[in-house]
N, C-alpha and C positions, 0 to 999 in steps of 0.2 A: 240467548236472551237479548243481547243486544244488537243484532240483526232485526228482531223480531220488531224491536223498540223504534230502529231506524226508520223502517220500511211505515210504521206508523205513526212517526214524529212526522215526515216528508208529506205524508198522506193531510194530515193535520195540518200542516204549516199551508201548505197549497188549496186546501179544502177553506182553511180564514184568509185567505187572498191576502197572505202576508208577503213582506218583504224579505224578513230573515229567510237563509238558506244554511241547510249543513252542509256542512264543508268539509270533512275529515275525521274517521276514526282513528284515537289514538291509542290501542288497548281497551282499556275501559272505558275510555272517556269520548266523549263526543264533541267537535266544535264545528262554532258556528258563525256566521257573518252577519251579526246581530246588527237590526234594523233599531238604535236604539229608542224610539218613542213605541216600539211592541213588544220591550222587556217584560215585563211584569204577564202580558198572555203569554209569551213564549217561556217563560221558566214554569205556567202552570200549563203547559202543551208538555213539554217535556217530561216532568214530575210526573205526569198523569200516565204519558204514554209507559215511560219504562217502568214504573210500579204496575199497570195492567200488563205489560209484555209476557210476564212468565210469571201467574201467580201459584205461589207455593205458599198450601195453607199452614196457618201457625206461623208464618214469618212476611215481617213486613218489609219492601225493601228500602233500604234507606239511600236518596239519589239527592246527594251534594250538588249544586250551581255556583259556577261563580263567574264575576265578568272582568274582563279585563282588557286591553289594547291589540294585546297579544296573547298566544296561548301558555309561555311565560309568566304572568302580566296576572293571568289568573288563576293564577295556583298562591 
């Protein structure tokens, strides 16, 4: 799933001729070298992509954001 989500978050970020870039899987989690004035499309690029990555009916998935300096920082 989270392969699936990468390969179409990247596709996305590059397809809106954005600045942000992912930068690293950590387990579950993904980060990112967020461009901060394309927060708010980049949390609804992300949200979007890994809830479509693997839909499994009856359950919705639920994908936490959070920002911070560091990936520390945002947790």
């Amino acid at each position: 799933m989270i392969k699936v989500a990468m390969v179409n978050i990247h596709k996305a970020l590059v397809d809106a001729g954005l600045r942000t870039r992912m930068i690293l899987q950590v387990h579950d989690e993904l980060v990112f070298d967020l461009y901060r004035p394309e927060e708010a499309l980049v949390r609804q690029i992300v949200a979007r992509e890994m809830k479509r990555a693997l839909p499994l009916q009856g359950l919705e998935i639920e994908v936490g954001i959070d920002v911070g300096d560091n990936w520390l920082a945002a947790h």
